[in-house]
C-alpha positions as CSV (number, residue, x, y, z in Angstrom):
1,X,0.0,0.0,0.0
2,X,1.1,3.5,-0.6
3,X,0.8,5.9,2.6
4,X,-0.2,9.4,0.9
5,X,0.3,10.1,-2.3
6,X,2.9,11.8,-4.2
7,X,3.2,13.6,-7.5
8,X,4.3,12.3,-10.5
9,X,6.1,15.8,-12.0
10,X,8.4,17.9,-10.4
11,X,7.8,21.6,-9.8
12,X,8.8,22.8,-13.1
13,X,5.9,20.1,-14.6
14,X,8.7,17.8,-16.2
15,X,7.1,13.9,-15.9
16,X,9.8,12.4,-13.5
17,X,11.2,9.3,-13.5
18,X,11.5,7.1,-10.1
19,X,13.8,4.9,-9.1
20,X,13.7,3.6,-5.9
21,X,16.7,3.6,-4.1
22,X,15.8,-0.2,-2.8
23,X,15.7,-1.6,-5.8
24,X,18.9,-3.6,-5.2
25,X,17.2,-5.3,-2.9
26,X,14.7,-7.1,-4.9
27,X,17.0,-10.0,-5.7
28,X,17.3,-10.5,-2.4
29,X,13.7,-10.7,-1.4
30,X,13.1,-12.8,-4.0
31,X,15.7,-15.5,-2.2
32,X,13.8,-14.6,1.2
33,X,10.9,-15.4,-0.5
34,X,11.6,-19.1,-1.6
35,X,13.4,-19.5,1.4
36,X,10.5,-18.7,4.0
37,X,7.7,-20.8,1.6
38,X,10.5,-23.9,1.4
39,X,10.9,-23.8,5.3
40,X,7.0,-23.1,5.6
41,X,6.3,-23.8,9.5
42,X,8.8,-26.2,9.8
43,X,11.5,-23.1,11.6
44,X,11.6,-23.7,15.1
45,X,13.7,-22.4,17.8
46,X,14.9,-19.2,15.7
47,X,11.5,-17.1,16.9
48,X,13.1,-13.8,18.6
49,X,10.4,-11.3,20.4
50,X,11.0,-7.8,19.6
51,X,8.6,-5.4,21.5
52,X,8.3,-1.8,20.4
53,X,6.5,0.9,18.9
54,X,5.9,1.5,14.6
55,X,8.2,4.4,13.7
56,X,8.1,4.3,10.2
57,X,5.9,2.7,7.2
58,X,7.6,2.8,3.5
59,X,5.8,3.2,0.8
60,X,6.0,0.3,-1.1
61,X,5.3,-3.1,-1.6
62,X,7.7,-6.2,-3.2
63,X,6.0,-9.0,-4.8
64,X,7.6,-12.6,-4.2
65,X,9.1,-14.9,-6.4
66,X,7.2,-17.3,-7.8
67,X,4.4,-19.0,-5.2
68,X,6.1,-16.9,-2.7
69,X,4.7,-14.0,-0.3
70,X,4.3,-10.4,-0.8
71,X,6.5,-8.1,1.2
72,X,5.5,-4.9,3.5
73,X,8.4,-2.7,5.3
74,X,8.0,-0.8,8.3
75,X,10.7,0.5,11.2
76,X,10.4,-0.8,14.3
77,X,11.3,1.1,17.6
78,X,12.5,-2.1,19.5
79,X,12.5,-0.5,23.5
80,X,14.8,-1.7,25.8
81,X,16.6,-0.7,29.3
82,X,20.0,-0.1,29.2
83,X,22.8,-0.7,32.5
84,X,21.8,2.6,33.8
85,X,18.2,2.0,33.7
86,X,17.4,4.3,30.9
87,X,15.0,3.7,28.3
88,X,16.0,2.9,24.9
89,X,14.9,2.7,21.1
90,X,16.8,0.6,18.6
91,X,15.4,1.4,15.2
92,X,14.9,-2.0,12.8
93,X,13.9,-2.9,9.9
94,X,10.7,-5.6,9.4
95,X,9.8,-7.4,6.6
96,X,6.2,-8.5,7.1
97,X,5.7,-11.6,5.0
98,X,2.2,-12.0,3.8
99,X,0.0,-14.6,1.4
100,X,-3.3,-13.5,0.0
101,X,-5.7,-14.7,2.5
102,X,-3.7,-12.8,5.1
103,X,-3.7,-9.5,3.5
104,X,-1.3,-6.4,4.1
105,X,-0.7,-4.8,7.3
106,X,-4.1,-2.3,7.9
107,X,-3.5,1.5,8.6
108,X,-4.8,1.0,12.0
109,X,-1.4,-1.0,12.2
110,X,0.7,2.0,11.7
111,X,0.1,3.4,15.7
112,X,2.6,4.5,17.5
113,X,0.5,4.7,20.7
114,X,0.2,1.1,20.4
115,X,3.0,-1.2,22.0
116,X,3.5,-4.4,20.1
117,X,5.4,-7.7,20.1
118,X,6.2,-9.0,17.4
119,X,7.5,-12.8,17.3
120,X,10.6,-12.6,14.0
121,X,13.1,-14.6,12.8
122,X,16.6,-12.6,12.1
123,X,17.6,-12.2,8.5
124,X,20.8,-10.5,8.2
125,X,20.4,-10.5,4.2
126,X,18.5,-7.6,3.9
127,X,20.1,-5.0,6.6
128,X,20.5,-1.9,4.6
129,X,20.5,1.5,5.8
130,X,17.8,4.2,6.3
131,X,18.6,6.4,3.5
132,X,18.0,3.2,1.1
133,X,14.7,2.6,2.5
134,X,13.7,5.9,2.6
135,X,14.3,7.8,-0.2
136,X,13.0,7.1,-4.5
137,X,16.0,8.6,-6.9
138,X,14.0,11.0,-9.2
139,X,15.4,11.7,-12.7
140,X,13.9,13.9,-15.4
141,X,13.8,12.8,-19.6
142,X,17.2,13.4,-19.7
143,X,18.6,11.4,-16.9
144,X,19.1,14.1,-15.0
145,X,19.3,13.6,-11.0
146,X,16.3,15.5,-9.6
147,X,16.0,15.5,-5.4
148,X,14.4,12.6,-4.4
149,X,11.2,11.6,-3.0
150,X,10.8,10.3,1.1
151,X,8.9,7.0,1.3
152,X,8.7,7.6,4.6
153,X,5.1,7.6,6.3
154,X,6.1,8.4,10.3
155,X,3.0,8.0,12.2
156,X,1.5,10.5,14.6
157,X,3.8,10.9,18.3
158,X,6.7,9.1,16.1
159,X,9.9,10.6,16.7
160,X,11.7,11.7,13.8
161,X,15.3,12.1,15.4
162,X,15.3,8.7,15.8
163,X,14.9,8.5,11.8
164,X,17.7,11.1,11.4
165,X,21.0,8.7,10.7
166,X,22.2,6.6,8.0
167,X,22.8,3.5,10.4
168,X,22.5,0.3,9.0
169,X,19.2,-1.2,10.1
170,X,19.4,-4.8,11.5
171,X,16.5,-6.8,9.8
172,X,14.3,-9.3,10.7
173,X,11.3,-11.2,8.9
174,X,7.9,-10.9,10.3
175,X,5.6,-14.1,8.7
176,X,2.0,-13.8,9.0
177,X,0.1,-11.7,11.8
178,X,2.3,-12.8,14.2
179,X,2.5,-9.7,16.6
180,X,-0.2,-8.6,19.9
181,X,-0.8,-5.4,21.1
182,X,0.2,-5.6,24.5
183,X,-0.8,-1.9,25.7
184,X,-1.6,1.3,24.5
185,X,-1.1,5.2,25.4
186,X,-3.9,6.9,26.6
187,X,-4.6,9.6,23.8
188,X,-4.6,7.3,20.6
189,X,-4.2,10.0,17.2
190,X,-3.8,8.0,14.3
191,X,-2.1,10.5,10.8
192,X,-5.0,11.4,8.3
193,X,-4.4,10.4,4.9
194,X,-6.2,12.6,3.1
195,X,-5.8,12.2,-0.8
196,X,-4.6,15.2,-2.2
197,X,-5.5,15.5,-6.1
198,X,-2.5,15.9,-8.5
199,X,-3.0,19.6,-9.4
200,X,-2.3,20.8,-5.6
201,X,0.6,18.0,-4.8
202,X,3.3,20.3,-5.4
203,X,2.1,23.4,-3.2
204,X,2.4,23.4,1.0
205,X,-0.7,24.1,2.4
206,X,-2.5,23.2,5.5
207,X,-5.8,22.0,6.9
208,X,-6.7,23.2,10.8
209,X,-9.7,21.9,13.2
210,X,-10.8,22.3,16.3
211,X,-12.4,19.9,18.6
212,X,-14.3,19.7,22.2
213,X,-13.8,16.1,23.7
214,X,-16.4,13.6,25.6
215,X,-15.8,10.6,27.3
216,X,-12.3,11.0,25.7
217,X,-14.2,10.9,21.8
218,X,-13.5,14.6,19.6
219,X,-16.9,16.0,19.5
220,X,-18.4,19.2,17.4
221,X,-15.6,19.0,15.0
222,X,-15.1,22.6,13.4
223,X,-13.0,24.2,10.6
224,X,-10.7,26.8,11.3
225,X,-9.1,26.8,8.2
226,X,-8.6,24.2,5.2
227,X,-8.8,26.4,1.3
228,X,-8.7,23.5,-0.7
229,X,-10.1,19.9,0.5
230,X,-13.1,18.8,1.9
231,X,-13.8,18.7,5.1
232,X,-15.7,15.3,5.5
233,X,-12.3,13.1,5.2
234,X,-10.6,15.0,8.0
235,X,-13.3,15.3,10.4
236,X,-14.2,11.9,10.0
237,X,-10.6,10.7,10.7
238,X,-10.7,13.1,13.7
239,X,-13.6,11.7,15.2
240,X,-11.6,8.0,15.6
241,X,-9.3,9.7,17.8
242,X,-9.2,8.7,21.6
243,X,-7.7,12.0,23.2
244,X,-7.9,11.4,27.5
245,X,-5.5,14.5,27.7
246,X,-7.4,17.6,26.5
247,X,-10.9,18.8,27.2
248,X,-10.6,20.8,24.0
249,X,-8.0,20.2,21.5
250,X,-6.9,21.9,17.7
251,X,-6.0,19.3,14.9
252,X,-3.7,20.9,12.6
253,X,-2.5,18.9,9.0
254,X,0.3,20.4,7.1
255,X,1.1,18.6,3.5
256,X,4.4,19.5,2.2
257,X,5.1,17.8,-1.6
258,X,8.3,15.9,-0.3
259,X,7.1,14.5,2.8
260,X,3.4,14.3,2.3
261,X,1.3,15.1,5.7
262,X,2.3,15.9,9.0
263,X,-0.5,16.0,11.4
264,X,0.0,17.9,14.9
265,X,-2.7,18.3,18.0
266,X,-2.5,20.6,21.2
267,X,-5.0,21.8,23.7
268,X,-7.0,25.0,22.8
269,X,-5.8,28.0,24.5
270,X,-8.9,28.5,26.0
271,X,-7.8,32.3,26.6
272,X,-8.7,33.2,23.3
273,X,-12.0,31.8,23.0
């Protein structure tokens, strides 16, 4: 699945070409992928636990070779406690290995109020860095390098320093809907993906809502400002919310043609009401 969309032409309207800087890759998930579907369910006692938060979707999907699963690739926030007793985050990579009656991974997946664990095997094969997994090389007609385009969909509460390094991601294979939820943050605020149609991709613009809370649900929903979409999309996707920390909150969702949407919420200065 693709998380936002992104325009097809650059800013000067030349038709772009993309290549995505993982493409190397795809000979190697190709040999993941007859590997997993030869050892099937048949695996035991290489299962690791790796329990975290999502940091990152990538906007893509690899098919399999063959009979072979289809691929989704997220960044995992793997917590741990160091000697000190600090908390830690380790970013990863996951491949999440799926067949056709499993499906992809849903958007309500991509939550990083929700703790997970996830029960992976360890696949040193495809560690790669973040800058390979993030980023699609643009050219123009002429071959030209053009700056290139972030695959990156960071959910809402995400940290993005955390993103902010060209470490080489350790990588591990996720098979099936193996993974639990095993708690969740009070104020759940999942991103709005709002489509944004081709002629205003290329343009910053922003979308802003305010919101009264009851029994922690966003209630009489109202625009403050939003020029160009309609309103139905984002108030709906505002009304999902769980927010237990604000009696009265403001929504605000920024698209920039780069990075695609960057939602925000704060409580309502109540002062200037």
């Amino acid at each position: 699945m693709r998380f936002g969309q992104r325009s097809a032409c650059g800013s000067s309207g030349l038709k772009v070409s993309r290549i995505p800087a993982w493409v190397g890759s795809l000979a190697m998930i190709a040999l993941l992928s007859s590997s997993l579907t030869a050892q099937g369910d048949s695996v035991h006692g290489k299962n690791t636990h790796l329990v975290g938060r999502v940091l990152a979707g990538i906007s893509s999907l690899t098919m399999g070779a063959g009979v072979g699963p289809q691929y989704q690739t997220f960044i995992f926030g793997v917590e741990s406690t160091n000697g000190q007793g600090e908390r830690t985050v380790t970013p990863v990579e996951v491949l999440y290995a799926f067949f056709k009656d499993q499906g992809p991974l849903r958007d309500s997946f991509y939550d990083h109020s929700k703790v997970y664990e996830l029960t992976v095997e360890r696949e040193s094969r495809c560690d790669q860095s973040i800058s390979k997994l993030a980023y699609e090389l643009n050219t123009d007609p002429t071959r030209k390098s053009l700056p290139p385009t972030d695959l990156l969909y960071i959910p809402y509460g995400a940290p993005r320093s955390l993103l902010e390094t060209d470490a080489v991601l350790s990588c591990y294979v996720l098979r099936g809907p193996a993974y639990r939820v095993i708690s969740e943050d009070p104020d759940r605020i999942n991103s709005c993906l709002v489509r944004v149609p081709p002629e205003l991709q290329d343009k910053p613009f922003a979308a802003v809502y305010e919101f009264a809370t009851k029994d922690r649900k966003p209630v009489n929903v109202r625009k403050l400002k939003n020029d160009f979409l309609p309103d139905k999309n984002f108030i709906s996707c505002i009304s999902q919310w769980t927010v237990a920390s604000m009696s009265k909150g403001v929504a605000t969702f920024t698209w920039n043609p780069a990075s695609g949407w960057t939602t925000t919420v704060s409580p309502q200065n109540l002062e200037s009401k």
